[in-house]
The first five atom37 places (N, CA, C, CB, O) and aatype in JSON, in Angstrom:
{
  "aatype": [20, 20, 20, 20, 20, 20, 20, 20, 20, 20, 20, 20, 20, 20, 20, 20, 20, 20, 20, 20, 20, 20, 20, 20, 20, 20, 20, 20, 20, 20, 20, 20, 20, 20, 20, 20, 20, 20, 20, 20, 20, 20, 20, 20, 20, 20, 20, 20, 20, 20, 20, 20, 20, 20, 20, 20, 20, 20, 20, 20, 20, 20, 20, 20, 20, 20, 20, 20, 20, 20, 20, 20, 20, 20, 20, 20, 20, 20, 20, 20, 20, 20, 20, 20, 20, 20, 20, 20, 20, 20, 20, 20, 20, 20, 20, 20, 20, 20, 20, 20, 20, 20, 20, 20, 20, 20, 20, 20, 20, 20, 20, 20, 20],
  "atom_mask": [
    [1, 1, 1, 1, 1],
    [1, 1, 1, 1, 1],
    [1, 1, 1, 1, 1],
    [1, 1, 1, 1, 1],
    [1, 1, 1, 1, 1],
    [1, 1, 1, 1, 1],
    [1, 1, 1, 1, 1],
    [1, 1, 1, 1, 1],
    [1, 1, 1, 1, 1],
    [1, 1, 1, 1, 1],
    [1, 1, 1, 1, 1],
    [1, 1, 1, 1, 1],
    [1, 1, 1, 1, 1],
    [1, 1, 1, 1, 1],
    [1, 1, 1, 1, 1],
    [1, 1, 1, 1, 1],
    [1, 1, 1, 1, 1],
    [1, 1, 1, 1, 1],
    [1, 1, 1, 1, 1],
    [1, 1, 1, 1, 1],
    [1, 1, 1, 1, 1],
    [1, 1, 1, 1, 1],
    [1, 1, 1, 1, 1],
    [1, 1, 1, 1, 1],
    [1, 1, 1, 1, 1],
    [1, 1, 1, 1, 1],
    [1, 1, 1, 1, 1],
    [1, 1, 1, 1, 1],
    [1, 1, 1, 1, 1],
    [1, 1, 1, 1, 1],
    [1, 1, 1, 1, 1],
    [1, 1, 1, 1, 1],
    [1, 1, 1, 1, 1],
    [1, 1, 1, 1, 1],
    [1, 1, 1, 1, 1],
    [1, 1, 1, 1, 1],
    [1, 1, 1, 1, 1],
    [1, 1, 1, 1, 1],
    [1, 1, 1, 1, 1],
    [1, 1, 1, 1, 1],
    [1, 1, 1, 1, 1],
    [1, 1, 1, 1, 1],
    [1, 1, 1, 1, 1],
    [1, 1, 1, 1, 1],
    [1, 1, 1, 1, 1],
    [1, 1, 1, 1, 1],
    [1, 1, 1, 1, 1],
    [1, 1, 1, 1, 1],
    [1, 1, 1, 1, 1],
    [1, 1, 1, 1, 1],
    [1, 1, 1, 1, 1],
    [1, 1, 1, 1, 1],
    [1, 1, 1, 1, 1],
    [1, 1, 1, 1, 1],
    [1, 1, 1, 1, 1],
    [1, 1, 1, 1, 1],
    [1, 1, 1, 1, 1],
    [1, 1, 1, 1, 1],
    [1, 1, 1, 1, 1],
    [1, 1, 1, 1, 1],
    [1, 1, 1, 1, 1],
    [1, 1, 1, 1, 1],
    [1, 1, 1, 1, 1],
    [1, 1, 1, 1, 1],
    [1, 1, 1, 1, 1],
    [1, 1, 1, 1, 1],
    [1, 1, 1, 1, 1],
    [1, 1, 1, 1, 1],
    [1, 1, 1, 1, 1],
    [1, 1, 1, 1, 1],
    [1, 1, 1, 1, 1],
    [1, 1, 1, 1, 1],
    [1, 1, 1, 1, 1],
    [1, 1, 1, 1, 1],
    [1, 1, 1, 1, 1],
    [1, 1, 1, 1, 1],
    [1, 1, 1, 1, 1],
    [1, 1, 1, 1, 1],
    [1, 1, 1, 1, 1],
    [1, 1, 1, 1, 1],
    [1, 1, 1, 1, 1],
    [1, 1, 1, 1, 1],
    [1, 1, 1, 1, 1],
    [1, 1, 1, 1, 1],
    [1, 1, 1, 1, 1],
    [1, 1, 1, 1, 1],
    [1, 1, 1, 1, 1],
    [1, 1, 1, 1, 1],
    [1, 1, 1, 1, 1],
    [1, 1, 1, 1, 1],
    [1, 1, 1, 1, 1],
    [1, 1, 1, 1, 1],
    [1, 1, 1, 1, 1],
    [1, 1, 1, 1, 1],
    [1, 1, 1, 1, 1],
    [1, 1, 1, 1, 1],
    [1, 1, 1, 1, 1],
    [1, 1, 1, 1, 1],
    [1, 1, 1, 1, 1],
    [1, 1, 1, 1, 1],
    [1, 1, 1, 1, 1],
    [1, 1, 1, 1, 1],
    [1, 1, 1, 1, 1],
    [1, 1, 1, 1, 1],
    [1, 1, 1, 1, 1],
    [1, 1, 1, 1, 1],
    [1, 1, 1, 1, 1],
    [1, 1, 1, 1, 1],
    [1, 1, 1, 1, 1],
    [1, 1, 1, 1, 1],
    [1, 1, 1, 1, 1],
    [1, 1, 1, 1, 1],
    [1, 1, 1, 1, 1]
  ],
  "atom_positions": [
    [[-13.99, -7.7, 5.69], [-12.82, -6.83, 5.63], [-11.58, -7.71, 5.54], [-12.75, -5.86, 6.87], [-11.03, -7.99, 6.61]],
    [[-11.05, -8.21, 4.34], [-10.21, -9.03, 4.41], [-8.53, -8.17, 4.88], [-10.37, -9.79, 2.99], [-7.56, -8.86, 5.2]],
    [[-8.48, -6.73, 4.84], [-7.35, -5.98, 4.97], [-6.66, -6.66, 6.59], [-7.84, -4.16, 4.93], [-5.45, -6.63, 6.82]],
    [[-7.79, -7.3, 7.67], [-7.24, -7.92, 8.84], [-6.5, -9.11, 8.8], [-8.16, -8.15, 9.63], [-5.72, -9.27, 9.73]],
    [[-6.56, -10.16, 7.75], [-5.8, -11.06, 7.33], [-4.67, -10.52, 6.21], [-6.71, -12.08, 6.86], [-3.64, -11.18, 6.11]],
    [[-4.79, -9.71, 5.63], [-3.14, -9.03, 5.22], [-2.52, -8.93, 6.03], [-2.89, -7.78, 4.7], [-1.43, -9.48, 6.19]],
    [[-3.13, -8.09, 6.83], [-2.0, -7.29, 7.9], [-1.78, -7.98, 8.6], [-2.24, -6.14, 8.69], [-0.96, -7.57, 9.43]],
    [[-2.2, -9.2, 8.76], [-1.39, -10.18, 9.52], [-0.22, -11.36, 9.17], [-2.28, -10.79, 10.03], [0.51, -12.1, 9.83]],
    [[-0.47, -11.12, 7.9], [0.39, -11.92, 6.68], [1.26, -10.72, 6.73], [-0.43, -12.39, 4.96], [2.38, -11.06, 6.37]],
    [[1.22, -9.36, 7.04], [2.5, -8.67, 7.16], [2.95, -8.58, 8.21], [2.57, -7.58, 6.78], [4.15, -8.33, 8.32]],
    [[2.26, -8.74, 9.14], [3.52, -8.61, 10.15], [4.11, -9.8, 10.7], [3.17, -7.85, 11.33], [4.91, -9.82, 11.63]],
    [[3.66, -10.81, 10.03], [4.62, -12.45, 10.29], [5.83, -11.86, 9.51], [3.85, -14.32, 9.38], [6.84, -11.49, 10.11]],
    [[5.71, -11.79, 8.11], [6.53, -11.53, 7.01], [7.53, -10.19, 7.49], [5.51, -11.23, 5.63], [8.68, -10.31, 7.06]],
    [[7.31, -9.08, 8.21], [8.05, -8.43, 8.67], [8.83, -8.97, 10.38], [7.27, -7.23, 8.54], [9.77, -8.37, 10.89]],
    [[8.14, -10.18, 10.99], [8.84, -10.37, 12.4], [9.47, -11.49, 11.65], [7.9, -10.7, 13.99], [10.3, -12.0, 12.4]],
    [[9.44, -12.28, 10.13], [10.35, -13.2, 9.99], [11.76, -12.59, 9.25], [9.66, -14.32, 9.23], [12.74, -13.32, 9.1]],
    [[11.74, -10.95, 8.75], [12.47, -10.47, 8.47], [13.63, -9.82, 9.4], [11.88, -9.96, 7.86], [14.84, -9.75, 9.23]],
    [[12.9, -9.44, 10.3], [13.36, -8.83, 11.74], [14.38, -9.97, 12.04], [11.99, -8.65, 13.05], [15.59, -9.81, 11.89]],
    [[13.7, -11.36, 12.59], [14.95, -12.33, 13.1], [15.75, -12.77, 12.13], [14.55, -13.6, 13.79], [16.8, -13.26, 12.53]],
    [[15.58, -12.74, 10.95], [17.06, -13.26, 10.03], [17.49, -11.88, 10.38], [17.03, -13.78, 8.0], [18.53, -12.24, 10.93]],
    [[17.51, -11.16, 10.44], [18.41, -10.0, 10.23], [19.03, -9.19, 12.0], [17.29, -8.77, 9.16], [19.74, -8.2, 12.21]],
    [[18.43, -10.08, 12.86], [18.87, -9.65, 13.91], [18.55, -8.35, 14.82], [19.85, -9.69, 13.61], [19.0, -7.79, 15.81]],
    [[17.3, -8.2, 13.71], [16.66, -7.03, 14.59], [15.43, -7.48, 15.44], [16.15, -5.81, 13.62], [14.47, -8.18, 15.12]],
    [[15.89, -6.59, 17.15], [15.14, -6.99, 17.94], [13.86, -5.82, 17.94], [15.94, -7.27, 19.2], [12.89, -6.2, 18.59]],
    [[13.75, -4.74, 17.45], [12.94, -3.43, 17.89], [12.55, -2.75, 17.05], [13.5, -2.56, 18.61], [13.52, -2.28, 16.46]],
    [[11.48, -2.37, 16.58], [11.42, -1.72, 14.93], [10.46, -0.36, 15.35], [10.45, -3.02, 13.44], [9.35, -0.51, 15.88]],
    [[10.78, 0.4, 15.18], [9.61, 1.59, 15.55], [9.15, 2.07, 13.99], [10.37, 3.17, 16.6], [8.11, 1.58, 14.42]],
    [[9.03, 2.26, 13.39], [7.82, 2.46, 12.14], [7.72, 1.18, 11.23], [8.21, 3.83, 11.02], [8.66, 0.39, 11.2]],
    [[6.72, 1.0, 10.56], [6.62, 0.03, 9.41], [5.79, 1.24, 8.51], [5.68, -1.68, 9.78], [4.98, 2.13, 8.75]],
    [[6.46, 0.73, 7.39], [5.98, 1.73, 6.02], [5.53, 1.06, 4.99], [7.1, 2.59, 5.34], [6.33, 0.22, 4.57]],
    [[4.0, 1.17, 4.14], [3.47, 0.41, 3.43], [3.18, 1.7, 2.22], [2.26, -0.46, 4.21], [2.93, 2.9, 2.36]],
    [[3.26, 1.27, 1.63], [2.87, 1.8, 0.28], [1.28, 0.74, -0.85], [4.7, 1.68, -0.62], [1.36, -0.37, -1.38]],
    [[0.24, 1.58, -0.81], [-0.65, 1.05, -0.55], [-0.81, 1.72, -2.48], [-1.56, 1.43, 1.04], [-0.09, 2.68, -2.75]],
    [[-1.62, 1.23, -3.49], [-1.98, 2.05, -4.67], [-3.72, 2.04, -4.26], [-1.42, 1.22, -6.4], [-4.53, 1.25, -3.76]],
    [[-3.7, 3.62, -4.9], [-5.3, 3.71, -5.36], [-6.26, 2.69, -5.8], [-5.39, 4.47, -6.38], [-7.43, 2.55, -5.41]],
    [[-5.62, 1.99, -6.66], [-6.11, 1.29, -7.23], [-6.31, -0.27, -6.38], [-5.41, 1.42, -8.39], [-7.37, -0.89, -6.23]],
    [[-5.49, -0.49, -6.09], [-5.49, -2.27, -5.18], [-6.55, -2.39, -4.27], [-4.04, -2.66, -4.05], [-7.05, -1.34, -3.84]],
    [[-6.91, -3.31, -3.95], [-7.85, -4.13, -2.93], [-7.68, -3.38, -1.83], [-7.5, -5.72, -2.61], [-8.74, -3.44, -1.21]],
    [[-6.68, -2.49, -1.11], [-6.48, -2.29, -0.07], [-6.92, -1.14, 0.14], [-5.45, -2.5, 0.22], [-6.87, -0.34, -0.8]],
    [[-7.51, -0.68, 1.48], [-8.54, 0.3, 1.89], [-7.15, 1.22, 2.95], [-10.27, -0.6, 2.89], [-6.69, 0.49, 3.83]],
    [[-6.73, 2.21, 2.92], [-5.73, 1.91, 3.71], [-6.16, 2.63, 5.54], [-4.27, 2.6, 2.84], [-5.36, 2.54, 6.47]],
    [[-7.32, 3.18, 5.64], [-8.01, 3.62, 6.41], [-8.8, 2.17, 7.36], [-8.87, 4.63, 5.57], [-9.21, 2.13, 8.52]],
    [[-8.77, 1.29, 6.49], [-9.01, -0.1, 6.71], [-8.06, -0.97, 7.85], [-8.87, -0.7, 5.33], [-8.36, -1.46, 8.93]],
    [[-6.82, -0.93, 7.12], [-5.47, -1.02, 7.33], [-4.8, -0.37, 8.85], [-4.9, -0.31, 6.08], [-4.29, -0.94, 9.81]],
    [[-5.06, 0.99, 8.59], [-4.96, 1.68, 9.85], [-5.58, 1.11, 11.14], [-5.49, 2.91, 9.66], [-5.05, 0.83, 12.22]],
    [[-6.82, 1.02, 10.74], [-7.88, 0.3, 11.94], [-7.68, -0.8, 12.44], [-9.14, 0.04, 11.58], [-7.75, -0.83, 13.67]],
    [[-7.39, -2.02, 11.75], [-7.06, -3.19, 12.03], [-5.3, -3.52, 12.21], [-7.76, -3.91, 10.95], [-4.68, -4.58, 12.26]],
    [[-4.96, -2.39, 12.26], [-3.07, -2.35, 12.83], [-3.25, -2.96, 14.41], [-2.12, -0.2, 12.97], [-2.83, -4.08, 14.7]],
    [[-3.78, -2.28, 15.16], [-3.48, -2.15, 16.71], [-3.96, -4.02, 16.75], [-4.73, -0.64, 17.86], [-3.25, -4.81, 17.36]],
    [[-5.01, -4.39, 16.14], [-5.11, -5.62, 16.29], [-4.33, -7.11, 15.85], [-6.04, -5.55, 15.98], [-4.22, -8.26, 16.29]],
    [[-3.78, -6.17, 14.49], [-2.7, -7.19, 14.14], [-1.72, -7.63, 14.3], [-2.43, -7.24, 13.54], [-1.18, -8.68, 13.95]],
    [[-1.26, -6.22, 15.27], [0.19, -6.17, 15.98], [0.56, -6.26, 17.17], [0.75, -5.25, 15.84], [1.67, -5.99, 17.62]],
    [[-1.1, -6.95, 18.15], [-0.74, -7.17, 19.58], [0.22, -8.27, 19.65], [-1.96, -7.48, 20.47], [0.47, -8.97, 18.66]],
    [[0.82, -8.46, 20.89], [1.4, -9.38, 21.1], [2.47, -10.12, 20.22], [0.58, -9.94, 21.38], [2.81, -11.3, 20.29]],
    [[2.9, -9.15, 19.37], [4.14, -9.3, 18.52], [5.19, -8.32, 18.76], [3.81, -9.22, 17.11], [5.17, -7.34, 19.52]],
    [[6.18, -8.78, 17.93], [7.4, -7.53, 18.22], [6.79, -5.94, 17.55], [9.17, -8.04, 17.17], [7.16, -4.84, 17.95]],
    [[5.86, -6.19, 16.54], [5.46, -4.65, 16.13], [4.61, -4.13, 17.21], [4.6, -4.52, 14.66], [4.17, -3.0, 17.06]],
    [[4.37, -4.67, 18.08], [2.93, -3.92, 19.06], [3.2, -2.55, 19.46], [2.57, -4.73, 20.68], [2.19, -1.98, 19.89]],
    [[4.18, -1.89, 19.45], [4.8, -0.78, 20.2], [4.97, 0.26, 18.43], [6.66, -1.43, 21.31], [5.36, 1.41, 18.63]],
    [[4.75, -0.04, 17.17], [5.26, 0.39, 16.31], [4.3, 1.33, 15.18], [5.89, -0.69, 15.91], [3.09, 1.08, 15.11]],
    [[4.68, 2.01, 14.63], [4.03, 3.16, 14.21], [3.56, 2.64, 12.67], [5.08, 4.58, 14.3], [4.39, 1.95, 12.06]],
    [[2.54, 2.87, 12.14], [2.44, 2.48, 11.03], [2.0, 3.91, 9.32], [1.31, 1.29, 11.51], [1.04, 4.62, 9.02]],
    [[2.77, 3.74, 8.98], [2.54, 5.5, 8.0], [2.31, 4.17, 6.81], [4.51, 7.25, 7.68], [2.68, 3.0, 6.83]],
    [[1.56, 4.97, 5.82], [0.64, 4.33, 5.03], [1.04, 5.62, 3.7], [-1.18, 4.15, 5.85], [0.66, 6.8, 3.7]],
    [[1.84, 4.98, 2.75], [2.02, 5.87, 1.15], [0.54, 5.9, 0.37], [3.3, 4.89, -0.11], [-0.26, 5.31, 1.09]],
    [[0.13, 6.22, -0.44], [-0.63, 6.32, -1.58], [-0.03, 6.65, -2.32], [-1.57, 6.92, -1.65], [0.44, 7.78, -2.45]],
    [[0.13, 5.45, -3.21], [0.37, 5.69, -4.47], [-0.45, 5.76, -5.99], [1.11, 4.98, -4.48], [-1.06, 4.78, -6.41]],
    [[-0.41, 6.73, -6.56], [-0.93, 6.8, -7.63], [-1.77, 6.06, -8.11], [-0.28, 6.86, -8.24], [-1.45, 4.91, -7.82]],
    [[-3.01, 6.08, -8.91], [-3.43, 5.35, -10.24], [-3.37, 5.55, -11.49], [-4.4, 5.19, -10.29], [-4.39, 5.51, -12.19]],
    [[-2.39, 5.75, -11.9], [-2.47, 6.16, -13.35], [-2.65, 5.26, -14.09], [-1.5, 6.76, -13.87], [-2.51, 4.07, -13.8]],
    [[-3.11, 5.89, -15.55], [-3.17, 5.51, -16.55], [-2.66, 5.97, -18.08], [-4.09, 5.4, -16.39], [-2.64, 7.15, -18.45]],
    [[-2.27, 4.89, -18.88], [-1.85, 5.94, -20.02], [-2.96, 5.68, -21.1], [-0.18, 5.67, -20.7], [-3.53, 4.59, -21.06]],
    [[-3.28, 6.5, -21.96], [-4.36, 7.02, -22.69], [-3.99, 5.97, -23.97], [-4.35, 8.84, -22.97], [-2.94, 6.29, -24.53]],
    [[-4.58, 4.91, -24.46], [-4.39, 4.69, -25.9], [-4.55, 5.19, -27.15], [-4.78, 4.03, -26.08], [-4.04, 4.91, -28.24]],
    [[-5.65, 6.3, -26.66], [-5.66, 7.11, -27.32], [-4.65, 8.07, -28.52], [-6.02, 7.44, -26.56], [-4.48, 8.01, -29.74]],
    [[-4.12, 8.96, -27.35], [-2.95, 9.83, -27.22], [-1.78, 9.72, -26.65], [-3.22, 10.68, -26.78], [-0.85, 10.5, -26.85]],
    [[-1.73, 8.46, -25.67], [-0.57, 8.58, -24.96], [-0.36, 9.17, -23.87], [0.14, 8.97, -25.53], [0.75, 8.96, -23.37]],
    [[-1.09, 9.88, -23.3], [-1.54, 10.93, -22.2], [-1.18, 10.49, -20.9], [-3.07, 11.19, -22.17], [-2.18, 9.81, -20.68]],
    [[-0.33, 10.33, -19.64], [-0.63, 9.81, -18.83], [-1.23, 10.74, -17.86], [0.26, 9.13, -18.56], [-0.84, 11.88, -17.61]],
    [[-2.31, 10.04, -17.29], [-3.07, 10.84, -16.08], [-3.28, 9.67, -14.96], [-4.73, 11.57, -16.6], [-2.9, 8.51, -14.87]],
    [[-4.4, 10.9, -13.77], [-4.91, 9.87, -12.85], [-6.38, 9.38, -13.34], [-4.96, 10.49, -11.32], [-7.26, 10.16, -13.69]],
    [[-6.5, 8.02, -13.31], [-7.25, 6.98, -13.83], [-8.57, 7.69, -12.42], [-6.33, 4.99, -13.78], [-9.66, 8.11, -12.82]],
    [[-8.42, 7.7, -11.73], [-9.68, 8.28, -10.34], [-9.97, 9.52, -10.34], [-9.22, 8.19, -8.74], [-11.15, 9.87, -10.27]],
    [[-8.74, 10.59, -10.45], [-9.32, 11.86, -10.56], [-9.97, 12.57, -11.49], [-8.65, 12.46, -10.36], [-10.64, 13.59, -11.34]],
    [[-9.6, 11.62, -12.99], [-10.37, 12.14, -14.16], [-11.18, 10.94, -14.32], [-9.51, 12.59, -15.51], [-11.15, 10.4, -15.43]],
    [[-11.97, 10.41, -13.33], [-12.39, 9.51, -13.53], [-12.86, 8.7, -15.0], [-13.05, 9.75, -12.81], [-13.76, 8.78, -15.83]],
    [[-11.74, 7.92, -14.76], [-11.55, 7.42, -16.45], [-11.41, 7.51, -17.31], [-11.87, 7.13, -16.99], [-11.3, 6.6, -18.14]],
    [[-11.3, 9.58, -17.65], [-11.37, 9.39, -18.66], [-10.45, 10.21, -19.12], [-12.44, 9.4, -19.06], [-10.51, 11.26, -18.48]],
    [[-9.27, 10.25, -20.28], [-8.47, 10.84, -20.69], [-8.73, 12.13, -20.72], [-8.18, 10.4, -21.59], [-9.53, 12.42, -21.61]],
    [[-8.16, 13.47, -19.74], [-8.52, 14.54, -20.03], [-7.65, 15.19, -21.1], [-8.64, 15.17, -18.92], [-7.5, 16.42, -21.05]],
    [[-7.16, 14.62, -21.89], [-6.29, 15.48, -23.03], [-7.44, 14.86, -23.91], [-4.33, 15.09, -23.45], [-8.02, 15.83, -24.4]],
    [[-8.08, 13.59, -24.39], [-8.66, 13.25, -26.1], [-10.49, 13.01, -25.82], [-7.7, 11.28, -26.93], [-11.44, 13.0, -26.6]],
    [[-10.34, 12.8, -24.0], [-11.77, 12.11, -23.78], [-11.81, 10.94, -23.89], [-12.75, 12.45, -24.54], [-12.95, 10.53, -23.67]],
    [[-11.13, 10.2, -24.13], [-10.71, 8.39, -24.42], [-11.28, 8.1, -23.03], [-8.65, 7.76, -24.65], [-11.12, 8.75, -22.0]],
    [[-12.08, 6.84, -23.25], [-12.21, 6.09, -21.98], [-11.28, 4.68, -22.33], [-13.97, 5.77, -21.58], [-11.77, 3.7, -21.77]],
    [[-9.95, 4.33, -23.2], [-9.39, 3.9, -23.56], [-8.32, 3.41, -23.18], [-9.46, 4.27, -24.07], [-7.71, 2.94, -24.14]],
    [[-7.65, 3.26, -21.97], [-6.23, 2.9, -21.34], [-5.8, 1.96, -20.7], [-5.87, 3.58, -20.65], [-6.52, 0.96, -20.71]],
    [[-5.01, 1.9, -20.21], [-3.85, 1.11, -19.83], [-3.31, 1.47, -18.08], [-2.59, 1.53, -21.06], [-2.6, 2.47, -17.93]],
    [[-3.67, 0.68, -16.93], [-3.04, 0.95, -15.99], [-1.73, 1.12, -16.36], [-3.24, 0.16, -15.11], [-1.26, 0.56, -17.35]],
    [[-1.03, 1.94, -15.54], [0.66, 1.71, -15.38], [0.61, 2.02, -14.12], [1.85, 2.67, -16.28], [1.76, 2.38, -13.84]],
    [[-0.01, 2.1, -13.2], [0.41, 2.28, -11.8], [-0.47, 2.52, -10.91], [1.21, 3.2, -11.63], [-1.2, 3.51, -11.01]],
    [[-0.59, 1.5, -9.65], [-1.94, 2.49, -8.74], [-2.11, 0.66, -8.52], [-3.72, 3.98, -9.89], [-3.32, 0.49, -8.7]],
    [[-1.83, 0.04, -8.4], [-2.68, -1.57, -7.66], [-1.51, -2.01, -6.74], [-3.12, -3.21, -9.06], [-1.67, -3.05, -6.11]],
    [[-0.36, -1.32, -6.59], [0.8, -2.1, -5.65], [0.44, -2.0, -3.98], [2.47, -1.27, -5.91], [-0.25, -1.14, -3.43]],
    [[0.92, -2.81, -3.56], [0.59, -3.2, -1.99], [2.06, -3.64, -1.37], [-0.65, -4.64, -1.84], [2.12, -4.8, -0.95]],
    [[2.96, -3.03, -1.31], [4.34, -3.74, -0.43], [4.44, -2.83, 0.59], [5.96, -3.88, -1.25], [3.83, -1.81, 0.89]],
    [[5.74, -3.7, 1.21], [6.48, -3.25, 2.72], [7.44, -1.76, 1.58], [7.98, -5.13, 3.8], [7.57, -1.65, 0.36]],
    [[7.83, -1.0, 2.57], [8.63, -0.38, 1.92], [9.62, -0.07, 2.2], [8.33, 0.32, 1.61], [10.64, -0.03, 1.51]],
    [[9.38, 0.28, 3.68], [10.41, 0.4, 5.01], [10.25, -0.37, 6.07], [10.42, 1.65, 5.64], [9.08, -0.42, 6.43]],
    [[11.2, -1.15, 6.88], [10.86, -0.82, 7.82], [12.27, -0.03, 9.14], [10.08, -2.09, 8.06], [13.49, -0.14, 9.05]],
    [[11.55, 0.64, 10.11], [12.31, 1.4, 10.3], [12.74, 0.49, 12.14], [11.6, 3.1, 10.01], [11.98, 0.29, 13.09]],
    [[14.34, 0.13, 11.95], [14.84, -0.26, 13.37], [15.18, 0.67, 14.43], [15.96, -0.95, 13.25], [15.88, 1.65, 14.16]],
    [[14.7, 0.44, 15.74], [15.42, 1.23, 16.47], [17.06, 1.18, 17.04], [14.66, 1.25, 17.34], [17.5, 2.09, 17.74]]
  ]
}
């Protein structure tokens, strides 16, 4: 489950953001996770409480986006979801496309008290 070494590469990257910026207390962190990326975000969830002991996030809430997988159709041009029609263009039937969205993994918020 490599999602336990992310989330620990995020919350350095969010407590090194915190002290340049002078924040001592953060009550939510917000991730925006795509369908598509490496990241499990149920994964993510699970391995929070462990990634965030004994840091400034330990006390902090973690909400988790899903974002999209789309795809656009080379077909037709079509954009859909690449998972829900699983693969396949529901306007031409093309199994033919182009991600445009659905593999991103960033911070999005985070929220100070």
């Amino acid at each position: 489950m490599h999602e336990v070494g992310v989330m620990i590469e995020v919350v350095q990257t969010v407590e090194n953001f915190a002290r340049r910026n002078g924040v001592t207390k953060i009550e939510t962190l917000v991730l925006q996770v795509g369908e598509l990326s490496a990241m499990i975000p149920r994964y993510l969830e699970a391995c929070y409480p462990a990634a965030v002991e004994g840091t400034m996030l330990q006390d902090t809430n973690l909400k988790i986006e899903v974002l999209p997988g789309n795809g656009i159709c080379k077909a037709c041009n079509k954009v859909f979801n690449i998972i829900a029609n699983n693969s396949t263009c529901p306007n031409c039937g093309s199994r033919h496309w182009e991600v445009l969205c659905g593999k991103e993994f960033m911070i999005k918020e985070i929220v100070a008290c």
